[in-house]
C-alpha positions in Angstrom: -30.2 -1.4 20.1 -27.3 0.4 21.9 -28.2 -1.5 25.2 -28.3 -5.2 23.2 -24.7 -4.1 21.9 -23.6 -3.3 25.2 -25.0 -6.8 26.6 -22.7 -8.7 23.7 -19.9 -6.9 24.3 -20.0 -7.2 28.4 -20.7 -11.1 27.3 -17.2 -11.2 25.3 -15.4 -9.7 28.2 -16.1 -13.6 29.9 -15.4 -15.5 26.9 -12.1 -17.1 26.2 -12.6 -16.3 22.7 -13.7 -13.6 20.8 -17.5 -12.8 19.7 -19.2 -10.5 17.8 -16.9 -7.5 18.1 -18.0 -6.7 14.1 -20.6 -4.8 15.6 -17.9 -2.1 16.1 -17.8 0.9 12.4 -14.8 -0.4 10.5 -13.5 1.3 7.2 -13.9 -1.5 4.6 -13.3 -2.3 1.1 -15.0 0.0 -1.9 -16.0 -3.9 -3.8 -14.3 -7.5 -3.3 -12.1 -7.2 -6.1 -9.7 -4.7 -4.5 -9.2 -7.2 -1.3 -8.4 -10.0 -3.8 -6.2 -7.7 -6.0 -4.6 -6.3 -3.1 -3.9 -10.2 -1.5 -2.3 -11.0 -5.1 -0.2 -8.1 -5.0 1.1 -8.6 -1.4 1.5 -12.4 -1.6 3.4 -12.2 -5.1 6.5 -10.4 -4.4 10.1 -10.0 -5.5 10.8 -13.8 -3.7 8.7 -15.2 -7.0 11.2 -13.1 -9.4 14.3 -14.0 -8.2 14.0 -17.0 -5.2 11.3 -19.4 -6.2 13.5 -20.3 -9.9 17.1 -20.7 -8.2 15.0 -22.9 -5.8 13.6 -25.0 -8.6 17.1 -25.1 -10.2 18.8 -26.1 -6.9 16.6 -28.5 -5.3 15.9 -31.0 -9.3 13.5 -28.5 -10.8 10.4 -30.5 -10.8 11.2 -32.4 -8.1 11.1 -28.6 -6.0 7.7 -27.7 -7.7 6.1 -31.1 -5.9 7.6 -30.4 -2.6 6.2 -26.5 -3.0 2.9 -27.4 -3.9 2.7 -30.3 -0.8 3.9 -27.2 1.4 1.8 -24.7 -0.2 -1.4 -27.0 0.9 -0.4 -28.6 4.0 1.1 -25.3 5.4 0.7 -21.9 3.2 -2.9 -21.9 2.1 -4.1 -23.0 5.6 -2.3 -20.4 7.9 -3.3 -17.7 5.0 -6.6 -18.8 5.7 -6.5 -18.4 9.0 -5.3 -15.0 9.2 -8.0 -14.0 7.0 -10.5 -15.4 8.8 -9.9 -14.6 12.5 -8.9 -10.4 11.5 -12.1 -10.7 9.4 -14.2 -12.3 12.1 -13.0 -10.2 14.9 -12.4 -7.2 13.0 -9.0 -6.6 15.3 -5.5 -5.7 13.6 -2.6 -7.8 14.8 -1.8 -6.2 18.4 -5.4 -7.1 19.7 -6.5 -10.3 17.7 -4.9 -12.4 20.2 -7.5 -11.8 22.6 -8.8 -15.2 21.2 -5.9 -16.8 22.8 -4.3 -14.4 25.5 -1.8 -16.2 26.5 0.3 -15.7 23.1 -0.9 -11.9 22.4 2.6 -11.4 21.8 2.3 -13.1 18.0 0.5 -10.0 17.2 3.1 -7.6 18.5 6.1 -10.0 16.9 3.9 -9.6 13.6 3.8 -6.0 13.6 7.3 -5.8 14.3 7.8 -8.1 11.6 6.2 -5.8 9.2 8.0 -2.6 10.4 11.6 -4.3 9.9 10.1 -6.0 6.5 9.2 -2.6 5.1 12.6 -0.8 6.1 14.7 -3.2 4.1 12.2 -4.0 0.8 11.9 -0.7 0.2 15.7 -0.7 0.0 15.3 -2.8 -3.2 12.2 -0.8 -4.9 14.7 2.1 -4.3 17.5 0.2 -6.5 15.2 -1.1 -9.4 14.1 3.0 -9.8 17.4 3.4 -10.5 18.1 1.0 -13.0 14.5 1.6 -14.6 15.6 5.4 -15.0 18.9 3.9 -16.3 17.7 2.1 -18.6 16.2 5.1 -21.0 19.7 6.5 -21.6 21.2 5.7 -24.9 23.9 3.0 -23.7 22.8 0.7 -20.8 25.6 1.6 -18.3 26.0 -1.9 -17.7 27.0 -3.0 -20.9 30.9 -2.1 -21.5 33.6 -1.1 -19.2 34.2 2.2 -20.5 32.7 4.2 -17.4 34.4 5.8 -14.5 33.0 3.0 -11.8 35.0 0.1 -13.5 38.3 -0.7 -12.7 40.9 -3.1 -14.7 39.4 -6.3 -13.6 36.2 -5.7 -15.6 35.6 -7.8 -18.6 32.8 -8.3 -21.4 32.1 -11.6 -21.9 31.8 -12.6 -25.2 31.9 -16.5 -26.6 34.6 -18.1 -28.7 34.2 -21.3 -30.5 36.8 -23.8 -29.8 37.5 -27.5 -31.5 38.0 -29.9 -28.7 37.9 -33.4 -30.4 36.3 -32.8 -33.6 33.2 -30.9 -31.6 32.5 -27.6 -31.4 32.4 -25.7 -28.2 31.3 -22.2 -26.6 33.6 -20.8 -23.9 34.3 -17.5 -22.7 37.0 -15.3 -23.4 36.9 -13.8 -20.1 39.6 -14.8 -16.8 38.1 -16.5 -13.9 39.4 -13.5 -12.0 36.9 -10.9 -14.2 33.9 -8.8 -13.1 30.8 -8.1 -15.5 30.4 -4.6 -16.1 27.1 -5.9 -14.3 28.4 -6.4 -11.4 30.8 -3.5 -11.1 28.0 -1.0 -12.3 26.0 -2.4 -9.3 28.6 -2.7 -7.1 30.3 0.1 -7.7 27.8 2.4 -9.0 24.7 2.0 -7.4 26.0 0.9 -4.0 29.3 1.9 -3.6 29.7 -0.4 -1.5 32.2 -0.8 1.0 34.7 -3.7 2.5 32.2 -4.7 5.1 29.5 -3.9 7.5 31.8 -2.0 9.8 32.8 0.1 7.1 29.5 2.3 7.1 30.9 5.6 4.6 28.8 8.0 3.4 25.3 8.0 2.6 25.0 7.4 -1.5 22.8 10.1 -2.5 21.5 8.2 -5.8 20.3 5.5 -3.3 18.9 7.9 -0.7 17.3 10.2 -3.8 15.3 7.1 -5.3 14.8 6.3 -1.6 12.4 9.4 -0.7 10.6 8.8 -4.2 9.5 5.5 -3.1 8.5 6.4 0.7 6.6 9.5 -1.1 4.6 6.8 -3.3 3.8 5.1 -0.1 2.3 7.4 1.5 0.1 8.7 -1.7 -0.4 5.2 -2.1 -1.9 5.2 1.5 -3.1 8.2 2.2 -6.7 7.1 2.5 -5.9 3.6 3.9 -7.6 1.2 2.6 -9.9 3.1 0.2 -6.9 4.6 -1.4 -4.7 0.8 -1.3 -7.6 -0.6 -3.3 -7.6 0.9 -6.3 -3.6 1.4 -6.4 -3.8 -2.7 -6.3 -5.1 -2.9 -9.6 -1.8 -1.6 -11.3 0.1 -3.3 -8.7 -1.4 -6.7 -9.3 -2.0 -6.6 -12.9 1.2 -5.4 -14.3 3.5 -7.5 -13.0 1.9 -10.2 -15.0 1.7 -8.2 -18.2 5.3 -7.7 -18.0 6.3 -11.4 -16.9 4.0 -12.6 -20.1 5.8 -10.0 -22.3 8.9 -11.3 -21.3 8.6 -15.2 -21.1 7.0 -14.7 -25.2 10.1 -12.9 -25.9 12.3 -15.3 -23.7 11.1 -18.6 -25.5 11.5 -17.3 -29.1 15.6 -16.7 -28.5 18.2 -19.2 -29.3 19.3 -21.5 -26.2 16.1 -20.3 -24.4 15.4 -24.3 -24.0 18.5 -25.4 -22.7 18.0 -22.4 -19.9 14.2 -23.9 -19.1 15.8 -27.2 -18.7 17.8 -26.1 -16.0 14.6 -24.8 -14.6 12.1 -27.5 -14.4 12.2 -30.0 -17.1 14.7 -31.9 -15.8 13.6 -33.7 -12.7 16.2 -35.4 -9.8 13.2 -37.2 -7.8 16.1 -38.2 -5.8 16.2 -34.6 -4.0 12.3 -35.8 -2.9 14.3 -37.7 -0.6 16.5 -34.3 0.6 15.4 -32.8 3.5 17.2 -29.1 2.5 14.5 -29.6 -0.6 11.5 -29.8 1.8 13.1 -27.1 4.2 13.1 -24.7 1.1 10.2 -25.1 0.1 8.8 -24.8 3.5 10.5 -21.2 3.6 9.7 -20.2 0.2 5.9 -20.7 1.7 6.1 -18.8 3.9 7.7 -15.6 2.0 6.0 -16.1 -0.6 2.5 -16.0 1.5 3.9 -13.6 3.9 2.3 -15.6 6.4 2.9 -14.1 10.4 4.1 -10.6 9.2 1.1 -9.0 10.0 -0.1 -7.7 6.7 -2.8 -10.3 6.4 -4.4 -9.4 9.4 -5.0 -5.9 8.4 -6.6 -6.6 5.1 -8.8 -9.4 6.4 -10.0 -7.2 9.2 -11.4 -4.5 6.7 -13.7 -7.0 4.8 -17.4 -7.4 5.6 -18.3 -10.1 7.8 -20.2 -12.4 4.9 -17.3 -12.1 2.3 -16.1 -15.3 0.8 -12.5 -15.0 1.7 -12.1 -18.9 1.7 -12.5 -18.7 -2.5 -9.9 -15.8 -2.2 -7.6 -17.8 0.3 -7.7 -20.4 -2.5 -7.6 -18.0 -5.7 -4.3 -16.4 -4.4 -2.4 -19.2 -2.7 -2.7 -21.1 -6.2 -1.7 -18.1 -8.0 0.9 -17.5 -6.1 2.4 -20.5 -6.5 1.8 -20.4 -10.6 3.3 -16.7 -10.7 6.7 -18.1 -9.3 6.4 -20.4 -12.6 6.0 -18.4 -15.0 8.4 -16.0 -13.4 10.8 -18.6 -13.7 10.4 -19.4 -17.3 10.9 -15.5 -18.0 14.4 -15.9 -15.7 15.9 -19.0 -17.0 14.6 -18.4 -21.1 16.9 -15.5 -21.1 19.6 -17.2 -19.1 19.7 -19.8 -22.3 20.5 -17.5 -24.2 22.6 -15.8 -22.0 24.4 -18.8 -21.7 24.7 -19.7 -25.7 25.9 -16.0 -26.7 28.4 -16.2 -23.6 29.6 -19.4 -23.1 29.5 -19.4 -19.5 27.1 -22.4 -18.0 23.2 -22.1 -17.4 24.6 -23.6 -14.0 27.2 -21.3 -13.3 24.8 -18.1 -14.3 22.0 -19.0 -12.0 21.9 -17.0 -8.3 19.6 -16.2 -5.8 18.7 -12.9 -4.4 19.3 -9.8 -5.4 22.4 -10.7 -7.8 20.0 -12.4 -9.8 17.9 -9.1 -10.6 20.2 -6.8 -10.8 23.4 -8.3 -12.2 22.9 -11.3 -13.9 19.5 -10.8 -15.6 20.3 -7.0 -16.5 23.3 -8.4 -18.3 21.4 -10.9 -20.2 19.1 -8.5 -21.1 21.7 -6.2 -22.7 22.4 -9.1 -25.0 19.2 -8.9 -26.3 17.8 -7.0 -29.6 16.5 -3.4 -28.5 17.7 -4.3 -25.1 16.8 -1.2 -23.3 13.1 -2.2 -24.0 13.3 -5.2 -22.2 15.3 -3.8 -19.3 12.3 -0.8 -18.9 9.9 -3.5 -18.3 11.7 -5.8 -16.6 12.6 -2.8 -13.9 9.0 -1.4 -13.9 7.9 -5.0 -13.1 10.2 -5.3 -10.2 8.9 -1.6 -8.9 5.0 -2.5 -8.7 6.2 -6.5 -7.6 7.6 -4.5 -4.5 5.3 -1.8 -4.1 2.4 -4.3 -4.2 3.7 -5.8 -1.1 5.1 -3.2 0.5 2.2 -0.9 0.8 0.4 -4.1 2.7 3.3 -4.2 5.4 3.2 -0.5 5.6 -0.8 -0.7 5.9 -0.1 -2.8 8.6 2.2 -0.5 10.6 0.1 2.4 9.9 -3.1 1.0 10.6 -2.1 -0.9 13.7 0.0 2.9 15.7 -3.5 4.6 14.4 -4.8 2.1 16.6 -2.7 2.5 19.6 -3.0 6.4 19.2 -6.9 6.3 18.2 -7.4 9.1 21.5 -4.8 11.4 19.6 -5.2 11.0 16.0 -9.5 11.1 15.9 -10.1 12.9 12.3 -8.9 12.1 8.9 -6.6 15.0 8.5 -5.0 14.0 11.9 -4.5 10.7 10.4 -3.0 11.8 6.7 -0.7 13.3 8.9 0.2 11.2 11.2 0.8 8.5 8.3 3.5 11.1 6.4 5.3 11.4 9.4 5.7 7.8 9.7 6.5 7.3 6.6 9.0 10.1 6.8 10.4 8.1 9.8 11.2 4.9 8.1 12.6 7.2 5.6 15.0 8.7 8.0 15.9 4.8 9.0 16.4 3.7 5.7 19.2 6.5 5.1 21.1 3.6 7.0 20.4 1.5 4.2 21.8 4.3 1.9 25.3 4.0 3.4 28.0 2.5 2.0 27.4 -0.9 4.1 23.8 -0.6 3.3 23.6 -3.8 1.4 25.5 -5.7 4.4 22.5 -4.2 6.6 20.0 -5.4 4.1 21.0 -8.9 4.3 21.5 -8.8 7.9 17.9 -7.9 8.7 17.0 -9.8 5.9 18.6 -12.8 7.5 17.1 -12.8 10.9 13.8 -11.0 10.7 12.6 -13.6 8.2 14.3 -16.4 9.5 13.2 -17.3 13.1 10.7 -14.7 13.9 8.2 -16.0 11.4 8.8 -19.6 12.0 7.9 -18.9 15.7 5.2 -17.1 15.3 3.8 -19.4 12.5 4.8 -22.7 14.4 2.2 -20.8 17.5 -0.2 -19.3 15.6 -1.2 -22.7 14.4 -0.8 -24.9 17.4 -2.5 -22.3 19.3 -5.8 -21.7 16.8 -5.7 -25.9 16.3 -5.4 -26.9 19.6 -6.0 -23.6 22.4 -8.4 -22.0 20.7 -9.9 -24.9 19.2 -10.9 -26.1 15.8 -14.5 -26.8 17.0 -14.3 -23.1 18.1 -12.9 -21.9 14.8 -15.6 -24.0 12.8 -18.2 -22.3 14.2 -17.1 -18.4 13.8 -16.5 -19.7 10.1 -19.8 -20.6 10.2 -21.4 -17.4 11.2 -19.5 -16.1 8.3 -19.5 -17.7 5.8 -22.7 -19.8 6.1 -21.4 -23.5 6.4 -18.8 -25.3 8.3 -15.2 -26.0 6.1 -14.9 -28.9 4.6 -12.8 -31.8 5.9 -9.6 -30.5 4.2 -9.7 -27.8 6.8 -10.2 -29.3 9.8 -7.8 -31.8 9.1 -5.1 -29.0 8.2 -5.8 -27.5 11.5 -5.9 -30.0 13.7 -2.8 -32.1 12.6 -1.3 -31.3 9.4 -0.3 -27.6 9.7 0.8 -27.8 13.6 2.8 -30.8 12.5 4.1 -28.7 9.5 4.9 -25.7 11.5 6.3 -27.3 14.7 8.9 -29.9 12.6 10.1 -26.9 10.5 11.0 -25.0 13.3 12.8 -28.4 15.3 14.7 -28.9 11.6 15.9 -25.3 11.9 
């Protein structure tokens, strides 16, 4: 047996493409549920909670749900797919699955990079939403009045007055245009303490750097055991969420003005924005966040199946999901925004943001508005803790899996490797304090800017030319086959060999 093994793999070494290297002991999944819980978890992530509804509201609502769903199948589900399938055939992380195309080997080392940056900055975010969670269980939400030592004199509760313009009745606030929410300030002011600018890099903020260590601790215990240990924490962070977005969106609907904030959302349709190319170029990005397609995470899990699973019924499950989640996330988001908007008097239009002022300014404040507000706020902030951790621990997988790799000579028993992954862990702490730093937030949203931007449009935009037309789709076809049993249907081949390199390539030119 040892001698036939050593014949296939001395017959790989002369093939352009990779072949049978499953033969090689890989750690895999305790059942097929955990790999699907644990794609659902990474793929939904905060971008559903506070991206995909100022999307829909931007770009005519419905109009921005056909142009998703036309990128989601033309570009998402494929390249998710394909990730899948080429880690799971090969059984190789991202810094050696290239080997099926040589020549562009430096995807997989872009992807891991990728992952590392992704990681450093999302946990930033986890880090905030602890705080606010633990916030909201004290006895006055401390973004509710301006009666705290953070706020300064341009701070103003908003409140509505009714006013008789013409005969008609009409809501407006009391507050200046010049104002700040108590929102804001608590955020800004409080939690951040943020500075002028990014050259302005203060003091670390211990409250930030505090919640920071509690969340790269969870990782690690999270991770531990790698996969084995991922697994079953994917059950709380992939079920949750949804429990928590239901709970909200049945409260959300029942409040007064909830429908005027949902037809801001997606009732309304501008078929004219169909015709927009920003409206296709969003959607095209919100894809590929969404998906977390060429960052490197969906290489490790698919490489940790066995060879026979279905992953093509996965591929489907969670791209379709995916899509839904960012939905009913948006009903949750803009219900309360109705309301919001009819106790206030300030415009559904004018309330809506992307981004992190969405989650932790504008929503918190709407919340507070709310009867036994502080309920709401717990489980909108625990929502937003197991959205991130459930993506999170998939880039960090990544990383850790992937420098196990490289050091495999060095770290060659388990305790080695518990080890080895608390250090790293302990290391992206260390980075992160940046984070922590008065200018932390300018940081954020400069890493957030261009490591999500260019990097995986590249990579995407190669990864399926390369595959479709290097590789080869005949090529592909078959290695599908010896998994899964049959050839993909016609949707797949045409995906790969036009649609999807077509997709990729004109995103990329439009950018």
């Amino acid at each position: 047996m040892t001698k036939i093994s050593d014949n296939l793999k001395e017959h790989h070494l002369h093939l352009p493409h990779i072949h049978l290297p499953h033969i090689h002991h890989r750690k895999e999944w305790s059942n097929p549920i955990e790999f699907l819980m644990t794609c659902v978890g990474f793929a939904v992530g905060l971008g559903n909670v506070w991206r995909f509804p100022y999307l829909c509201f931007k770009n005519g609502g419905s109009a921005f749900v056909i142009a998703f769903l036309s990128m989601l199948f033309i570009i998402g589900l494929p390249l998710f797919f394909l990730e899948i399938s080429i880690a799971q055939y090969s059984k190789f992380g991202p810094l050696e699955i290239w080997k099926a195309v040589p020549m562009v080997r430096g995807i997989g080392i872009c992807s891991l990079l990728i992952a590392s940056f992704i990681s450093l900055y999302y946990n930033i975010l986890i880090a905030y939403s602890l705080i606010y969670a633990i916030s909201s269980f004290l006895p006055t939400l401390p973004w509710t009045n301006c009666d705290f030592y953070w706020n300064n004199p341009k701070c103003c509760v908003a409140s509505s007055t009714i006013k008789n313009l013409s005969g008609l009745l009409t809501s407006v606030s009391n507050c200046p245009l010049d104002s700040e929410s108590p929102a804001k300030q608590y955020f800004n002011n409080y939690v951040l303490n943020i500075s002028n600018g990014i050259e302005e890099l203060g003091e670390i903020n211990w409250k930030v750097a505090v919640s920071l260590f509690v969340c790269w601790l969870l990782i690690f215990l999270s991770l531990s055991k790698g996969v084995q240990s991922l697994g079953k924490v994917s059950y709380l962070t992939a079920i949750f969420p949804y429990v928590m977005i239901i709970a909200l969106i049945i409260r959300g609907v029942t409040l007064e003005g909830a429908m005027t904030g949902i037809e801001y959302f997606i009732l309304k349709i501008n078929t004219d924005k169909l015709k927009d190319l920003e409206t296709w170029v969003d959607a095209a990005n919100q894809v590929y966040f969404c998906l977390s397609i060429s960052q490197g995470g969906l290489y490790t899990l698919g490489r940790h199946n066995s060879f026979n699973y279905n992953h093509q019924r996965t591929s489907t499950i969670v791209a379709i999901l995916d899509g839904f989640t960012g939905i009913l996330a948006g009903l949750a988001i803009f219900s309360v925004l109705g309301y919001m908007s009819n106790k206030t008097g300030i415009e559904v239009k004018d309330l809506a943001v992307g981004g992190p002022g969405l989650s932790f300014i504008v929503y918190p404040e709407a919340l507070s508005l709310m009867p036994f507000p502080w309920i709401w706020c717990i489980f909108f902030f625990l929502m937003m803790i197991t959205i991130g951790f459930g993506s999170i621990l998939s880039w960090m997988e990544c990383v850790l899996d992937s420098s196990t790799e490289i050091l495999k000579k060095y770290i060659n028993s388990e305790q080695k490797k518990t080890v080895f992954r608390l250090c790293v862990c302990m290391l992206f702490f260390l980075i992160g304090l940046l984070m922590a730093t008065r200018s932390g937030l300018y940081i954020q949203n400069y890493l957030d800017f261009f490591i999500t931007g260019y990097p995986v449009l590249i990579c995407a935009a190669l990864e399926s030319f390369c595959i479709g037309w290097i590789y080869g789709v005949k090529r592909l076809k078959e290695d599908i086959k010896l998994m899964l049993g049959h050839y993909p249907n016609i949707y797949w081949t045409v995906c790969y060999k036009v649609l999807t390199p077509l997709g990729t390539s004109v995103r990329k030119i439009v950018c």
